[in-house]
C-alpha positions as CSV (number, residue, x, y, z in Angstrom):
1,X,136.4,26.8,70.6
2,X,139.0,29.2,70.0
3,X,136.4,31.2,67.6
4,X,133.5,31.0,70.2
5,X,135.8,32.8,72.7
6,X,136.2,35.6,69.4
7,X,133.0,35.8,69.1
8,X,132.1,36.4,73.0
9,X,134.3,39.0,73.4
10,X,133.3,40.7,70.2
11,X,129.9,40.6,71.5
12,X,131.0,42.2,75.1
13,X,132.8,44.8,73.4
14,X,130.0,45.5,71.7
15,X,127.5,45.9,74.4
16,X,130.3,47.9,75.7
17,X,130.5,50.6,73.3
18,X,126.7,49.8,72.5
19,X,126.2,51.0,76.9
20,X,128.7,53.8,76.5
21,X,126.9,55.3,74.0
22,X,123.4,55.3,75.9
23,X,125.1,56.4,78.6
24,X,126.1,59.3,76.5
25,X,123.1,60.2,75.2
26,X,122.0,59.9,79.1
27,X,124.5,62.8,79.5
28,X,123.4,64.7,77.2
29,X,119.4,64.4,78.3
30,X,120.7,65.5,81.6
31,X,122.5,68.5,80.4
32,X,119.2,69.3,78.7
33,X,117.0,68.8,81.5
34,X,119.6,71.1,83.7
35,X,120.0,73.9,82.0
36,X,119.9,76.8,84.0
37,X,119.1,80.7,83.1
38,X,122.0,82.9,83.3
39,X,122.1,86.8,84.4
40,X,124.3,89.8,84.4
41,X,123.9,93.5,85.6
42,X,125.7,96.4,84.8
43,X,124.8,98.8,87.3
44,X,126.2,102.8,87.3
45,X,124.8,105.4,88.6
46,X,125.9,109.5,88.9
47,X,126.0,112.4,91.5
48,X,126.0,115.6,90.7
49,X,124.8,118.9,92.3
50,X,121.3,120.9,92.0
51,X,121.8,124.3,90.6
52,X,120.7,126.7,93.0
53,X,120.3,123.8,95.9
54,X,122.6,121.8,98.4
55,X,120.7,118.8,96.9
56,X,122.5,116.2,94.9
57,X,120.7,114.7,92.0
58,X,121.4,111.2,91.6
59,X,120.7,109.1,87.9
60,X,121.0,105.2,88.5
61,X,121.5,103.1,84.7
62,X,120.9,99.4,84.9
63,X,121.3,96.6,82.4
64,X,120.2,93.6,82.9
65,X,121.1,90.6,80.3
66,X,119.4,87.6,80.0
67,X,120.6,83.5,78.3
68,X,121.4,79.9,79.6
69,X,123.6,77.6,80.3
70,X,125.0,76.0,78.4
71,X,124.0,78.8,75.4
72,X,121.7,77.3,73.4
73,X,119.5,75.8,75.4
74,X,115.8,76.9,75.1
75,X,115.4,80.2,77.2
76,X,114.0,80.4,80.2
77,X,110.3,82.7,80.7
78,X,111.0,85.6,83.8
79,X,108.4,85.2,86.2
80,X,109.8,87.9,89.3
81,X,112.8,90.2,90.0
82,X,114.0,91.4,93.4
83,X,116.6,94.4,92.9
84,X,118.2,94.9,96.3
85,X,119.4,98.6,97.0
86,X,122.8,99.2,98.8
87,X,123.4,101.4,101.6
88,X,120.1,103.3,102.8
89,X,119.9,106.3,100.3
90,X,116.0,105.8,99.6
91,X,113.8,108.0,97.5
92,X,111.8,111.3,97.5
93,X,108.8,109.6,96.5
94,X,106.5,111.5,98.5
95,X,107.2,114.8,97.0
96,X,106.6,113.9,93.5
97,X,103.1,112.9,91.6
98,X,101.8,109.3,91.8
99,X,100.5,107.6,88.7
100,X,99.0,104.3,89.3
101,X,98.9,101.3,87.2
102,X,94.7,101.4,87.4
103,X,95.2,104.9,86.0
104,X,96.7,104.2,83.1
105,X,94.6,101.9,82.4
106,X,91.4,103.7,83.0
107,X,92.9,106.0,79.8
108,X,93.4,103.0,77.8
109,X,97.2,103.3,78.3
110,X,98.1,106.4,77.6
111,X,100.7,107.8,79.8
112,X,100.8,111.0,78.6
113,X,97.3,111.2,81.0
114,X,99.8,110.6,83.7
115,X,100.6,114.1,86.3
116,X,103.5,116.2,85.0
117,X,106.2,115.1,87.2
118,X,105.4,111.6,88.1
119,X,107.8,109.7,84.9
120,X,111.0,108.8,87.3
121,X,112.5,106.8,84.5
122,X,112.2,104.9,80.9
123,X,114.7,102.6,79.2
124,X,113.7,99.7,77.2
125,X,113.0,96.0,77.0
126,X,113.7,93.0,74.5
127,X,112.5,89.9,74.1
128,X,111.3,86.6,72.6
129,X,108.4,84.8,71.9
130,X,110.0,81.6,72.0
131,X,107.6,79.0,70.0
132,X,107.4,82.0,67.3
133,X,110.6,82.9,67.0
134,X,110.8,86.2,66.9
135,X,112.0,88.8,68.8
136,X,111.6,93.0,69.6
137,X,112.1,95.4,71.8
138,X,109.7,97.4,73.8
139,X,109.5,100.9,75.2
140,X,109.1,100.9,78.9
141,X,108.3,104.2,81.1
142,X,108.3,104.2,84.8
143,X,106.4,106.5,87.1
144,X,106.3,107.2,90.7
145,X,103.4,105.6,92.4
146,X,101.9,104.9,96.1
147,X,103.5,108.1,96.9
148,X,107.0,106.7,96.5
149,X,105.9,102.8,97.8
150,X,105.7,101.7,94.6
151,X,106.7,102.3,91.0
152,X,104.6,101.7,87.8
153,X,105.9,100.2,85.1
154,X,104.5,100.4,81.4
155,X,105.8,98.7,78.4
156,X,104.3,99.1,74.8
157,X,105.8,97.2,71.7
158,X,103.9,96.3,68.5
159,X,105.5,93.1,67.6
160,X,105.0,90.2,67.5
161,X,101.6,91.3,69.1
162,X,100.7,94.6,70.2
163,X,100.8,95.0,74.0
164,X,100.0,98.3,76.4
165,X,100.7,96.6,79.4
166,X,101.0,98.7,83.1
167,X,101.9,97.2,86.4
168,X,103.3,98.2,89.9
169,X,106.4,97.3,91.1
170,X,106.3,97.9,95.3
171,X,109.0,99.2,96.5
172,X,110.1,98.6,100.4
173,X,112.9,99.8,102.9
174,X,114.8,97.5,104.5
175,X,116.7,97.5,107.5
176,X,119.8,95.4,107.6
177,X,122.9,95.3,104.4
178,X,120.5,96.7,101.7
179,X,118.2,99.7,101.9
180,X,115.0,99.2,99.7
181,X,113.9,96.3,97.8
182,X,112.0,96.7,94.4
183,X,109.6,93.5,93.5
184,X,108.5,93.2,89.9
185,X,106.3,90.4,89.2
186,X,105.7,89.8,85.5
187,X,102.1,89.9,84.7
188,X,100.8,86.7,83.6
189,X,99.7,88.6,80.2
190,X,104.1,89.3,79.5
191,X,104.8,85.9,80.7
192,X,102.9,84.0,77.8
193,X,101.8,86.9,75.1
194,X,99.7,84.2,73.2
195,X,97.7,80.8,74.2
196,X,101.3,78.5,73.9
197,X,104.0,81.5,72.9
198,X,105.9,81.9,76.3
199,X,108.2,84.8,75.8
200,X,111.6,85.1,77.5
201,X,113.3,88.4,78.4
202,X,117.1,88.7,76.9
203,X,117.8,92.2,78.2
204,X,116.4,95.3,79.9
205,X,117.6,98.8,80.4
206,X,116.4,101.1,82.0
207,X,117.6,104.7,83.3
208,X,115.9,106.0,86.5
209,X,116.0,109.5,87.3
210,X,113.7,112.7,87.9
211,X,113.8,116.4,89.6
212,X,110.8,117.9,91.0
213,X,110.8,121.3,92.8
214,X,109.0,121.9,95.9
215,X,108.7,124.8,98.1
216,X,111.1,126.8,96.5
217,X,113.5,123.6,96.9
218,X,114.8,121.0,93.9
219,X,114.9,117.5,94.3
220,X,116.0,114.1,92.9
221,X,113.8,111.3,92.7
222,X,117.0,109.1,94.3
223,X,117.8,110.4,97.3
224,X,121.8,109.3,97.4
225,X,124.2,111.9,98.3
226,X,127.4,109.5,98.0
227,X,128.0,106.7,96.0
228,X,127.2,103.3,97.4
229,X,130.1,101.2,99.0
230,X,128.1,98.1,99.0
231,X,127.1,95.8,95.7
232,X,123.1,96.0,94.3
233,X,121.7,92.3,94.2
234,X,119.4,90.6,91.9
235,X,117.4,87.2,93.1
236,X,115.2,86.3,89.6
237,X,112.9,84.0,89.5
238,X,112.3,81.8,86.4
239,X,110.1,78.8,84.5
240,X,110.6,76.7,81.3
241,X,106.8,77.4,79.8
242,X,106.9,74.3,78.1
243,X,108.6,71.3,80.9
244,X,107.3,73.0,84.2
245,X,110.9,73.7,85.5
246,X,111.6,76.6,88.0
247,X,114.9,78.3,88.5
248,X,116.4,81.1,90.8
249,X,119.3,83.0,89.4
250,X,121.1,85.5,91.9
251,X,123.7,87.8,91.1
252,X,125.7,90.3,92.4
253,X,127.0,93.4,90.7
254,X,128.8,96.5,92.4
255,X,127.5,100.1,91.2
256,X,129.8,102.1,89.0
257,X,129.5,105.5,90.3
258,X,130.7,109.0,89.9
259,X,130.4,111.9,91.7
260,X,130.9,115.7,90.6
């Protein structure tokens, strides 16, 4: 008797320890299946004076970096970015050249077919073509477009495919805490760069800037004349290529900015 009662409560501790552990593996499935894209921004920007001109010309630098948590986890693919402005500074757009996405690609991509004047910006791109695992970095060139509504965006890189790929970004004024809003949605091409390689972005920077002299006047592509008091704002939206699963990341990050 006294064995049976042994026995028993061996055999509960070990459906004990036997449910603890699928309960841990449980866990960990579940941290899996939540994983979650992480973003930061480094925003800073600089005001200095025209020569010759009561005009300031302003030069905004953001970096944008891209991973998951918890690190490790497969990467997320970026599918749209809203940048949200402070303050109300806006842009010159109108004075400067246009260059439109369809006219870059009427010259096969090449931007150098593009008006004198109507780059704004450049910076680059990396990323990774998850199922490949591989990674590179792209050149990326931004011009002023829809006489200052929108900007186009063109990225070239040669591995691990080779991709001329231009697309507008529009850009919108707001009324309210921020000033404009800039939309980039990913083209469908970026997104997935081969039939099952999803790529996923891990950091972009980009410098936008740009003079262009009008009437015997010089201006900046930005129009800012002080720095901003209020913090830029980032709402990305994501999916895992592979499970289906969406995400929305937002962060805040308050421009460094000098003046002088």
């Amino acid at each position: 008797m006294k064995r049976s009662i042994e026995a028993l409560v061996m055999m509960e501790m070990v459906a004990v320890i036997v449910a603890m552990a699928i309960a841990g593996l449980c866990g960990i499935a579940r941290a899996e299946q939540t994983a979650s894209p992480v973003v930061t921004i480094r925003a800073d920007a600089r005001l200095s004076q025209l020569r010759g001109s009561n005009a300031t010309a302003a030069v905004l630098h953001i970096d944008a970096g891209f991973s998951t948590n918890p690190l490790g986890a497969q990467p997320f693919t970026l599918q749209k970015a809203t940048i949200l402005f402070p303050d109300h500074a806006g842009t010159n757009g109108r004075l400067f050249p246009s260059c439109s996405a369809r006219r870059i690609e009427r010259f096969h991509g090449n931007i150098r077919r593009c008006p004198k004047g109507s780059k704004i910006g450049s910076g680059t791109v990396t990323a990774t073509a998850i199922q490949l695992g591989v990674t590179a970095t792209g050149h990326v060139t931004m011009f002023n477009s829809r006489r200052g509504r929108a900007i186009t965006l063109n990225v070239q890189t040669y591995l691990p495919a080779y991709i001329n790929e231009s697309f507008e970004a529009p850009l919108a004024q707001l009324h309210g805490r921020y000033g404009e809003k800039l939309t980039i949605s990913d083209p469908p091409s970026l997104q997935q760069i081969l039939d099952g390689v999803f790529v996923a972005v891990k950091d972009f920077d980009a410098t936008v800037t740009g003079t262009i002299r009008s009437h015997g006047v010089t201006y900046s592509y930005l129009k800012a004349r002080t720095c901003p008091t209020r913090a830029a704002r980032g709402v990305f939206d994501f999916v895992n290529g592979e499970t289906g699963q969406t995400a929305t990341t937002t962060v805040d990050s308050q421009v460094r900015c000098h003046a002088g």
